[in-house]
MOPAC internal coordinates of N, CA, C and O (Angstrom, degrees):
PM7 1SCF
backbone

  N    0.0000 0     0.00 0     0.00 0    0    0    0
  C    1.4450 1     0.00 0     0.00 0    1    0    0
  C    1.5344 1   108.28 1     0.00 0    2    1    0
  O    1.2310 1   117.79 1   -46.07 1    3    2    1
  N    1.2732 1   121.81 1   133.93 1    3    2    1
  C    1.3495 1   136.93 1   168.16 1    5    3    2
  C    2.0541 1    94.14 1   -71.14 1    6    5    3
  O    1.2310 1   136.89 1    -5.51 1    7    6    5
  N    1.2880 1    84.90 1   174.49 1    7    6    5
  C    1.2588 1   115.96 1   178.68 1    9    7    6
  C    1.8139 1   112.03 1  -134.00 1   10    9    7
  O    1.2310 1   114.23 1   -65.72 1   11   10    9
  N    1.3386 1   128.54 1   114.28 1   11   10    9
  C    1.5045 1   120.05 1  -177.75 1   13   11   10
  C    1.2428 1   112.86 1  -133.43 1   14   13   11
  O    1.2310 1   114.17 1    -4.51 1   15   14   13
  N    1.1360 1   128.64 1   175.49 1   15   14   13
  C    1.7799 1   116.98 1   168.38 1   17   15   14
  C    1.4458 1   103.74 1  -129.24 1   18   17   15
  O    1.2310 1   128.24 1   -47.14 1   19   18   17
  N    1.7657 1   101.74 1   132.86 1   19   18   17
  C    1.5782 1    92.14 1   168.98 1   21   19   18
  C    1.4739 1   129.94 1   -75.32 1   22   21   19
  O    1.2310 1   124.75 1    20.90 1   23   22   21
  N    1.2965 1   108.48 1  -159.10 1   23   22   21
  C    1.6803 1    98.92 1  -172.42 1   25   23   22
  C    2.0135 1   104.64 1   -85.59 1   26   25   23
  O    1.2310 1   116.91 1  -164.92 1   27   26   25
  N    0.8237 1   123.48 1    15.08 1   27   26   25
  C    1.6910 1   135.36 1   146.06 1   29   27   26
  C    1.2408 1   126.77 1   -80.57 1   30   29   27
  O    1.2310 1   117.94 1   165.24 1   31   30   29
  N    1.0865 1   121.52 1   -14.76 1   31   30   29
  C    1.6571 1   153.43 1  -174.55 1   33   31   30
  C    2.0284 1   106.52 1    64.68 1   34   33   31
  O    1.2310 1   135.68 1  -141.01 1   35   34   33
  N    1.4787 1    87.26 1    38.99 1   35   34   33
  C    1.6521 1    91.98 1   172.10 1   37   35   34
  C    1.6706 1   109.54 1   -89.99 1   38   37   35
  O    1.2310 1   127.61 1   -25.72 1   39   38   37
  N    1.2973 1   102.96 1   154.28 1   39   38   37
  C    1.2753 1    98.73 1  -173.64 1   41   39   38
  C    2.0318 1   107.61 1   -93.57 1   42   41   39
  O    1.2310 1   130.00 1   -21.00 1   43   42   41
  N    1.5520 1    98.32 1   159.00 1   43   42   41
  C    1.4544 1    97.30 1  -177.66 1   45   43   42
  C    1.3119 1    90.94 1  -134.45 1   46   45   43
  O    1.2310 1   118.41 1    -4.92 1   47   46   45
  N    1.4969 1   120.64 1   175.08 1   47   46   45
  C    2.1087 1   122.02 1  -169.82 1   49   47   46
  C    1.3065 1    75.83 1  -125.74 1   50   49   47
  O    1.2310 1   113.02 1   -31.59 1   51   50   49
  N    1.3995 1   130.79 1   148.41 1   51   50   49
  C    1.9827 1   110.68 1   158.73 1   53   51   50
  C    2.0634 1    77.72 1  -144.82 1   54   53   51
  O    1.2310 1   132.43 1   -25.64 1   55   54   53
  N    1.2741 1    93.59 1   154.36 1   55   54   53
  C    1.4971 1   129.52 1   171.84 1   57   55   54
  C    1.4490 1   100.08 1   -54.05 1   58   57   55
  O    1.2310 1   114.15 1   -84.80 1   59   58   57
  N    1.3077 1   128.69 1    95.20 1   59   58   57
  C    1.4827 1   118.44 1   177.20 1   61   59   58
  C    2.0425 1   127.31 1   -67.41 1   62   61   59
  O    1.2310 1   132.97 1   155.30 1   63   62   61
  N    1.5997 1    92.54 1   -24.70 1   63   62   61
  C    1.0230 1   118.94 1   164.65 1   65   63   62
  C    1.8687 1   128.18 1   -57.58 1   66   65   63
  O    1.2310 1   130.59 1   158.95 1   67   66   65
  N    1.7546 1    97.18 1   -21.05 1   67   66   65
  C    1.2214 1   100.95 1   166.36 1   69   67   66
  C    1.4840 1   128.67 1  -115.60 1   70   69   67
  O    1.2310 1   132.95 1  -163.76 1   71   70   69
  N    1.3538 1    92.58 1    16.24 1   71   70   69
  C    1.8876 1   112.63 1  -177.09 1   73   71   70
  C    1.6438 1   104.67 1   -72.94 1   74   73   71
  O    1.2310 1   126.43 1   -83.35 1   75   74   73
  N    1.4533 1   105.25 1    96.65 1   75   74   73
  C    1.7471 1   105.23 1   174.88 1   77   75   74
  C    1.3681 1   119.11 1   -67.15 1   78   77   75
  O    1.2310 1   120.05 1   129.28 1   79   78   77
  N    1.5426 1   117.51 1   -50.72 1   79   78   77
  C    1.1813 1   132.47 1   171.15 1   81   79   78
  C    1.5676 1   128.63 1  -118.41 1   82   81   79
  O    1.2310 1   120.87 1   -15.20 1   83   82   81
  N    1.3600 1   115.95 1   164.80 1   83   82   81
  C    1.4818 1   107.22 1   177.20 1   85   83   82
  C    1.9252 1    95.41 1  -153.44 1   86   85   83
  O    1.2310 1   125.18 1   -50.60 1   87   86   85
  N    1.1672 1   107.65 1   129.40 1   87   86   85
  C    1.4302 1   114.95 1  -157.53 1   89   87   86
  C    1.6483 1    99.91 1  -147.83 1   90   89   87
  O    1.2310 1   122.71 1   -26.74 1   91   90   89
  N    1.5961 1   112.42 1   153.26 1   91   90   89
  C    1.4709 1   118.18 1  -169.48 1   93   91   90
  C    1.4079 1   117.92 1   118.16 1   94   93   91
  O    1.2310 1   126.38 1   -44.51 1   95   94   93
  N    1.6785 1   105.34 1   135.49 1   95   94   93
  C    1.3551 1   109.18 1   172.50 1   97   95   94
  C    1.7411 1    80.08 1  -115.81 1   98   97   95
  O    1.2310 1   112.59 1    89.53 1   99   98   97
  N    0.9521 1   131.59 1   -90.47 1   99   98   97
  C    1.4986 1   136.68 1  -167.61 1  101   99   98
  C    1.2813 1   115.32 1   -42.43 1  102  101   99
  O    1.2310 1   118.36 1   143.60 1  103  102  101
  N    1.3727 1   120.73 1   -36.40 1  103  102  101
  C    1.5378 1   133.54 1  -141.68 1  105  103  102
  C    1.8637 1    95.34 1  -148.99 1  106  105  103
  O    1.2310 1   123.26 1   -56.43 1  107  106  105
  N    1.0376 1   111.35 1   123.57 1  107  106  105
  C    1.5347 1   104.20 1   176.78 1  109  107  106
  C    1.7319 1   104.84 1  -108.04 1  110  109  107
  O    1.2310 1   133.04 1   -76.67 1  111  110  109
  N    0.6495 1    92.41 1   103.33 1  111  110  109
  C    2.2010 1   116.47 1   156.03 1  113  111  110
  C    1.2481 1   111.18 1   -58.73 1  114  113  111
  O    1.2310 1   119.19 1   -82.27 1  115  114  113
  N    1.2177 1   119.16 1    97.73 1  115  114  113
  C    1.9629 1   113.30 1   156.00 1  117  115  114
  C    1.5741 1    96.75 1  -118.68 1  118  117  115
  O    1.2310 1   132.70 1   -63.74 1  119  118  117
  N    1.9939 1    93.07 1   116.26 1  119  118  117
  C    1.3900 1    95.66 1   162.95 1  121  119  118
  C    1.5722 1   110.10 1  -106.44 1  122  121  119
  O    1.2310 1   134.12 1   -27.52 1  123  122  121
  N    1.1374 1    90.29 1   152.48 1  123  122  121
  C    1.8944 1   108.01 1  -175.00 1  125  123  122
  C    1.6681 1   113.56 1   -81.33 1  126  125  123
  O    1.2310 1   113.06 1   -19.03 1  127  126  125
  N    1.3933 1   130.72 1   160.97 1  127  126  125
  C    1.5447 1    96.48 1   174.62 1  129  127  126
  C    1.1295 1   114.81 1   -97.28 1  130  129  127
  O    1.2310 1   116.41 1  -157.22 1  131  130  129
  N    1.1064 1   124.43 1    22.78 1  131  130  129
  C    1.4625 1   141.62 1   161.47 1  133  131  130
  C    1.9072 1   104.28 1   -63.59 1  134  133  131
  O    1.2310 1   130.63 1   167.89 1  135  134  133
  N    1.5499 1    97.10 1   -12.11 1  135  134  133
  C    1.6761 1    92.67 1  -172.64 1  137  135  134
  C    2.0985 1   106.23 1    84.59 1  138  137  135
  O    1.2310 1   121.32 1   162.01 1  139  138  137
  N    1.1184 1   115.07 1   -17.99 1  139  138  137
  C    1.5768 1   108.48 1  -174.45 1  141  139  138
  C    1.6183 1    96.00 1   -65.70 1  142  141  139
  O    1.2310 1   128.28 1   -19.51 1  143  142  141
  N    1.2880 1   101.66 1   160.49 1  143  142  141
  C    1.3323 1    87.12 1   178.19 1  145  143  142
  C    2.0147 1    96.53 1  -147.87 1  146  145  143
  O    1.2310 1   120.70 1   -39.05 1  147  146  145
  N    1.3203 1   116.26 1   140.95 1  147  146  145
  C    1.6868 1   123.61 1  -175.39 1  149  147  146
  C    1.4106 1   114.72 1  -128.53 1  150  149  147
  O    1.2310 1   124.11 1   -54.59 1  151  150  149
  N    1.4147 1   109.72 1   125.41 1  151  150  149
  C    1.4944 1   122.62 1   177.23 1  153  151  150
  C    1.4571 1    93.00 1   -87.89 1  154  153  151
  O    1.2310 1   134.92 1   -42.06 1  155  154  153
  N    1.3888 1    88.74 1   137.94 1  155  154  153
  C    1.9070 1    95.59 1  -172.19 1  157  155  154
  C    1.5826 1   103.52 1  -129.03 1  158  157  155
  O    1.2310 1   119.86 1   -22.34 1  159  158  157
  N    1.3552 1   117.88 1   157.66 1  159  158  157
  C    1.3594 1   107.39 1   159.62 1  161  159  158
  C    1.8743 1   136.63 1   -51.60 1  162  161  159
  O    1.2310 1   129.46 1   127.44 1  163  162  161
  N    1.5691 1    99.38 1   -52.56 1  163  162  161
  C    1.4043 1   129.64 1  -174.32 1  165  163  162
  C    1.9752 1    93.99 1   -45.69 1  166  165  163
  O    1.2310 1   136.53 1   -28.37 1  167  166  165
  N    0.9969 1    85.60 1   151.63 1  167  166  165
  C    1.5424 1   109.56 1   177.60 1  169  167  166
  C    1.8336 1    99.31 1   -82.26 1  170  169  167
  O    1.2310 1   126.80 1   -30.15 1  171  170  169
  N    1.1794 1   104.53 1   149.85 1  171  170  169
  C    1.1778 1   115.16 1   163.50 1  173  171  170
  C    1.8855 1   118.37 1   -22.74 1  174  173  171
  O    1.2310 1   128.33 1    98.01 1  175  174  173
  N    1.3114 1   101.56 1   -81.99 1  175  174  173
  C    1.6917 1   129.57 1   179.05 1  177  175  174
  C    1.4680 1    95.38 1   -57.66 1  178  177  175
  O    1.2310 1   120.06 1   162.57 1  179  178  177
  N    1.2482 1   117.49 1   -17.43 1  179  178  177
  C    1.7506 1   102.88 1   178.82 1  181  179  178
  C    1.7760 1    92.93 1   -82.82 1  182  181  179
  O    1.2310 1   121.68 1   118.04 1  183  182  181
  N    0.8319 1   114.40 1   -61.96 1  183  182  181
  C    1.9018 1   132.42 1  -176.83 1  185  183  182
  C    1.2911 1   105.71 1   -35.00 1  186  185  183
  O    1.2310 1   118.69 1   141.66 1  187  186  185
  N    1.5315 1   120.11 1   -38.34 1  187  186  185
  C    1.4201 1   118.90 1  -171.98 1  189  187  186
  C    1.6030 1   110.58 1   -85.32 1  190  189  187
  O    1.2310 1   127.52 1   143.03 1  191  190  189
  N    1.3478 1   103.14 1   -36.97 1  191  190  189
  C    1.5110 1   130.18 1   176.55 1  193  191  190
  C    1.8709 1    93.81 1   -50.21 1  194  193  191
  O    1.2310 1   129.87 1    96.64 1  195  194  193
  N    1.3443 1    98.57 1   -83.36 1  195  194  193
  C    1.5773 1    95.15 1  -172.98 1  197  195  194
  C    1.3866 1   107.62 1   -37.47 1  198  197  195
  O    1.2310 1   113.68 1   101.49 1  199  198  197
  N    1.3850 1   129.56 1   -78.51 1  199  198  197
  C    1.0534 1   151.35 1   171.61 1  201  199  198
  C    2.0418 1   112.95 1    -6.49 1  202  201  199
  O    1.2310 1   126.95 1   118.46 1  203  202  201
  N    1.5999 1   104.23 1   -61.54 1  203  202  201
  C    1.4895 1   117.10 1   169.87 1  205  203  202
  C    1.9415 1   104.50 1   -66.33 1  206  205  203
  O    1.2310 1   111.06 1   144.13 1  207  206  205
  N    1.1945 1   134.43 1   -35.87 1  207  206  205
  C    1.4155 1   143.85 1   174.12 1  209  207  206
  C    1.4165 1   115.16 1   -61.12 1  210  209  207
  O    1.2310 1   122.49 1   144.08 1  211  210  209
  N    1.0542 1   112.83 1   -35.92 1  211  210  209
  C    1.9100 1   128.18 1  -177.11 1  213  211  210
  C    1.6494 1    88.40 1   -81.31 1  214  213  211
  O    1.2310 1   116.78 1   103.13 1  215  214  213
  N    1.4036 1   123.73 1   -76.87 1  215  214  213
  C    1.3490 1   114.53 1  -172.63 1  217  215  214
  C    1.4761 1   123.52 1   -33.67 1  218  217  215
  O    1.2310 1   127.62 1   128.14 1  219  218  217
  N    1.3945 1   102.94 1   -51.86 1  219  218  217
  C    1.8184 1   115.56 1  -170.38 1  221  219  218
  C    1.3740 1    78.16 1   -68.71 1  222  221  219
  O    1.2310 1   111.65 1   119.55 1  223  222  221
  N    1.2777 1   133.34 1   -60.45 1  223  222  221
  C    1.8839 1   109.79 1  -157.89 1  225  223  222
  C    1.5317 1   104.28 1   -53.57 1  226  225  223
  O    1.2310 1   113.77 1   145.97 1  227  226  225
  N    1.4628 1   129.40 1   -34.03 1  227  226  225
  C    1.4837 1   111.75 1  -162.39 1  229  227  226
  C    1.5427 1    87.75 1   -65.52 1  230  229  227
  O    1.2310 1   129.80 1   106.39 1  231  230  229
  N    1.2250 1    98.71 1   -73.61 1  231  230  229
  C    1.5643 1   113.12 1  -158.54 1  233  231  230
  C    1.6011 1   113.30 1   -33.87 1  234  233  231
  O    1.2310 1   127.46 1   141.01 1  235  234  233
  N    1.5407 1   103.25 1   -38.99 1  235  234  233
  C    2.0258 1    94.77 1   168.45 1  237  235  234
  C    1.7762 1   100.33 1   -67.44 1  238  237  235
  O    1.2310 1   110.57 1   135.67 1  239  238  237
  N    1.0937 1   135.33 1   -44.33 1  239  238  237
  C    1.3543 1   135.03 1  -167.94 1  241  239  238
  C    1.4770 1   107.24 1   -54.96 1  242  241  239
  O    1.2310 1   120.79 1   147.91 1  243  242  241
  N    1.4988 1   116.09 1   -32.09 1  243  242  241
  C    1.4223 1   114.91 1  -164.81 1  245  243  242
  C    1.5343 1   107.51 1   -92.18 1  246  245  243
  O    1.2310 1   123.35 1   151.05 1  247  246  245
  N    1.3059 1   111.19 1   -28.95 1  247  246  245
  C    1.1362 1   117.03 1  -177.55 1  249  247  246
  C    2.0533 1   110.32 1   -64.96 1  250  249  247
  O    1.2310 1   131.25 1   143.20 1  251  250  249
  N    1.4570 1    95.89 1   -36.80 1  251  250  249
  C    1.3962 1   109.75 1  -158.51 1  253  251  250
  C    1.4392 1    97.61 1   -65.46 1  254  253  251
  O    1.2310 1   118.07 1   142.66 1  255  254  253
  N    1.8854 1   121.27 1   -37.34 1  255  254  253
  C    1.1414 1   126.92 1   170.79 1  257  255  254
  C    1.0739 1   118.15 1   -62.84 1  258  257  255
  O    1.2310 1   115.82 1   125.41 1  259  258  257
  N    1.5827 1   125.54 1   -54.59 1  259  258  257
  C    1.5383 1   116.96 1  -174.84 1  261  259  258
  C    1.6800 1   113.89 1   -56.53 1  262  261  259
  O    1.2310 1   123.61 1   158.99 1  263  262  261
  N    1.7879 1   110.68 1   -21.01 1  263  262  261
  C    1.5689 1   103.55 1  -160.31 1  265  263  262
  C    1.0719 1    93.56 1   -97.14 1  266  265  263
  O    1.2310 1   109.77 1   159.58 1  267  266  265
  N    1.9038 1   136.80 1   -20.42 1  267  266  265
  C    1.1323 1   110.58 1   165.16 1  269  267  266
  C    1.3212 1   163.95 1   -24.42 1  270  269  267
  O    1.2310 1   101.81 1   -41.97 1  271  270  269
  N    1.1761 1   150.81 1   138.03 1  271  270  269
  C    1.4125 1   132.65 1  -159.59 1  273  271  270
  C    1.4736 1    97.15 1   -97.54 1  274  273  271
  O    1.2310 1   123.55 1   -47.16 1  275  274  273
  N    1.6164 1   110.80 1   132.84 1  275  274  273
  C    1.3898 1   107.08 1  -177.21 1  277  275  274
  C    1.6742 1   112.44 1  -100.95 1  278  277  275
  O    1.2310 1   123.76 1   -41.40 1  279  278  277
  N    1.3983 1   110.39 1   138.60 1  279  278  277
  C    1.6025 1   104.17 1  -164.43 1  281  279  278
  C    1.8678 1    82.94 1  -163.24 1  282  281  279
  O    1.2310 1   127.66 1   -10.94 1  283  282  281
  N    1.1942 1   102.87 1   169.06 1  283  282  281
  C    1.3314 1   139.97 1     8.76 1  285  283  282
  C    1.6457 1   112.19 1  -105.67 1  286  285  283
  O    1.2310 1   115.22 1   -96.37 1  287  286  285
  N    1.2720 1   126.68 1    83.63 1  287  286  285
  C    1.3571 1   144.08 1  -166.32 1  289  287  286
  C    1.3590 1    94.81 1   -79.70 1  290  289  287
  O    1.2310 1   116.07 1   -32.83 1  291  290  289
  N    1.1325 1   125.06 1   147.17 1  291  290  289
  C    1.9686 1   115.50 1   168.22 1  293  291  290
  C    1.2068 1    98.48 1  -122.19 1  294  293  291
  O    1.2310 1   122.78 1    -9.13 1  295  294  293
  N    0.9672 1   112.28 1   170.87 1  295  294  293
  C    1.6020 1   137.26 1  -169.97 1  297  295  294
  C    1.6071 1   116.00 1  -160.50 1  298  297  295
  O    1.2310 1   113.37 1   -79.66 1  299  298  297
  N    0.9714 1   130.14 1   100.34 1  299  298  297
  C    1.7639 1   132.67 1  -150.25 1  301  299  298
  C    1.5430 1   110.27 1    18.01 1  302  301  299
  O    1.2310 1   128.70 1   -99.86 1  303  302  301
  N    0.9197 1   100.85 1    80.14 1  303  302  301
  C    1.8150 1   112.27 1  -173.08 1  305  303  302
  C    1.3756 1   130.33 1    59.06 1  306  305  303
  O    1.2310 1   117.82 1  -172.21 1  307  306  305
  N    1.4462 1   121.75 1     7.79 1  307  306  305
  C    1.1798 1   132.18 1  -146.41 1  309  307  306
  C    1.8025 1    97.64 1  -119.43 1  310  309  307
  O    1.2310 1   111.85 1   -40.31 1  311  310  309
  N    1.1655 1   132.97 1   139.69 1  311  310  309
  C    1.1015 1   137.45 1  -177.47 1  313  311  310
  C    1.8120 1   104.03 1   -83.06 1  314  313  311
  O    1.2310 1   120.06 1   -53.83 1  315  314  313
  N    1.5021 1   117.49 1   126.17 1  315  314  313
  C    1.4549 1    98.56 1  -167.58 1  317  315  314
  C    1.7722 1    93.52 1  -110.38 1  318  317  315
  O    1.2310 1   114.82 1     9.31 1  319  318  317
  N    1.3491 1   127.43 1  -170.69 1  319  318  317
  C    1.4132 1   132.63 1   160.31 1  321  319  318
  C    1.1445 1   120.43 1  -142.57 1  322  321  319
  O    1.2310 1   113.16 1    -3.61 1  323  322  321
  N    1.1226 1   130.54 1   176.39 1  323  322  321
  C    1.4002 1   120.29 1   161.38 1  325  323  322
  C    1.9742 1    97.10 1  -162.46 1  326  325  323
  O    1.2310 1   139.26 1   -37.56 1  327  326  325
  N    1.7896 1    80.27 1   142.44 1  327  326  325
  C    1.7213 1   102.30 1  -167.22 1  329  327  326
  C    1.2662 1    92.50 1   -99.46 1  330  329  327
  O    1.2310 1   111.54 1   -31.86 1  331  330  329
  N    1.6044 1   133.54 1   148.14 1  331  330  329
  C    0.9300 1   167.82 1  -164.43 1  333  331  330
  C    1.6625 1   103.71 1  -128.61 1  334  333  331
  O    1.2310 1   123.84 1   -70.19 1  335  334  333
  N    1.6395 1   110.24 1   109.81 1  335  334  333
  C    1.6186 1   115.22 1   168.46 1  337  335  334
  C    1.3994 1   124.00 1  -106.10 1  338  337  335
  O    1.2310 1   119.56 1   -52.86 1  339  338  337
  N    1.3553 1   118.45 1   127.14 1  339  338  337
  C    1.4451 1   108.34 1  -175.27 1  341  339  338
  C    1.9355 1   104.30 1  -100.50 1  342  341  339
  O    1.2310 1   138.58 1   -37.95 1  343  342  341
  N    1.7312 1    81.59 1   142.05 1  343  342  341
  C    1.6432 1    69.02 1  -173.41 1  345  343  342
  C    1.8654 1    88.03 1  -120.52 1  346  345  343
  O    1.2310 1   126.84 1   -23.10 1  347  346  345
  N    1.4187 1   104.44 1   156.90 1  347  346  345
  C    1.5585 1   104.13 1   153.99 1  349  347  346
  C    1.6037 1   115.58 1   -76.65 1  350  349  347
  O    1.2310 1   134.20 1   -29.50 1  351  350  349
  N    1.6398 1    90.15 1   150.50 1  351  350  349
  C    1.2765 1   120.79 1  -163.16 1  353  351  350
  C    1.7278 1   102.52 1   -81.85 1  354  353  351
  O    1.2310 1   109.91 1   -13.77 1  355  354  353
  N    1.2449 1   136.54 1   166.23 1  355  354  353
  C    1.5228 1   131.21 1  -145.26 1  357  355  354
  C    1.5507 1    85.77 1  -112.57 1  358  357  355
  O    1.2310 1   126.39 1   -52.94 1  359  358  357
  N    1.3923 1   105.33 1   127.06 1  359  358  357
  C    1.5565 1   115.88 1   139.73 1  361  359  358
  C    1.4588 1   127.71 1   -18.82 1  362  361  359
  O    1.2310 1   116.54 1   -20.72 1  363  362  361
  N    0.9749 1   124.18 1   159.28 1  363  362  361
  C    1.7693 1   136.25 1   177.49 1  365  363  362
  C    1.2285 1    91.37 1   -57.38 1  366  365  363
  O    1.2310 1   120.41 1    86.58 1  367  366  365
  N    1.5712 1   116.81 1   -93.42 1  367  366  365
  C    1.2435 1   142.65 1   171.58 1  369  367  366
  C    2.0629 1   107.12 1   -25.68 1  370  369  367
  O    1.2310 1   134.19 1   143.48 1  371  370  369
  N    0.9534 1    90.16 1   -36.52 1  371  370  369
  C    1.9597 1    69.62 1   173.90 1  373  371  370
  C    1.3577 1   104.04 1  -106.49 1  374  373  371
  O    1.2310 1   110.03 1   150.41 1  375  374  373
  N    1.3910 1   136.32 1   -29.59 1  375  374  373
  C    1.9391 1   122.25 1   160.34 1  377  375  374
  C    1.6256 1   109.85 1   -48.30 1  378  377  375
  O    1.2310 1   112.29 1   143.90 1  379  378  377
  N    1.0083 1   132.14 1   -36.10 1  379  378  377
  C    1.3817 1   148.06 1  -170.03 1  381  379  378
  C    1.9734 1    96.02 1   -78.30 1  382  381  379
  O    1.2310 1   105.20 1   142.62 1  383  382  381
  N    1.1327 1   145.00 1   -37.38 1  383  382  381
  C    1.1801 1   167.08 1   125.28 1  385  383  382
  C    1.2770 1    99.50 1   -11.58 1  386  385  383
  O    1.2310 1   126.85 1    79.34 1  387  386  385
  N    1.2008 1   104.43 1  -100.66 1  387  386  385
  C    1.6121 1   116.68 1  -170.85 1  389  387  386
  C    1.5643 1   118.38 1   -32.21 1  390  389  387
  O    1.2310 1   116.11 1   130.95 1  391  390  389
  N    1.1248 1   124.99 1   -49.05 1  391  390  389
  C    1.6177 1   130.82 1   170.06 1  393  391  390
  C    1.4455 1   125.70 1   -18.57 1  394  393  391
  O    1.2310 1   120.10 1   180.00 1  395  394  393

């Protein structure tokens, strides 16, 4: 969730993940694709800013979970784990390869 202020300078949380557009030189427009649409204080480049900051936080958060070591599992008394590797996914040109 972003954080924005409306034009009262109250604050609103909105789903950044569902921000279709963001529009305004004077007046900043974030419409949702829900079609809702919020005049915000933040400047454009602030909206996108938050907006790019929320993403990278999930995506480090998700990662941090999947790479976690999961425990405390036992195994004849022994605490076991298991590591989780993320790999990138193949290019056009190398799925097209592989065949």
């Amino acid at each position: 969730m972003i954080v924005l202020h409306n034009l009262r300078g109250e604050q609103l949380a909105i789903n950044g993940a569902l921000i279709e557009r963001v529009e305004g030189e004077t007046e900043t427009h974030v419409t949702l694709t829900s079609g809702t649409s919020y005049i915000v204080r933040e400047s454009l480049e602030a909206v996108v800013n938050a907006q790019r900051d929320d993403r990278a936080e999930v995506q480090a958060l998700a990662i941090r979970r999947l790479t976690r070591e999961v425990g405390p599992e036992t195994s004849a008394g022994r605490e076991t784990t298991t590591t989780l590797r993320l790999v990138a996914p193949l290019g056009k040109d190398e799925h097209e390869e592989g065949r």
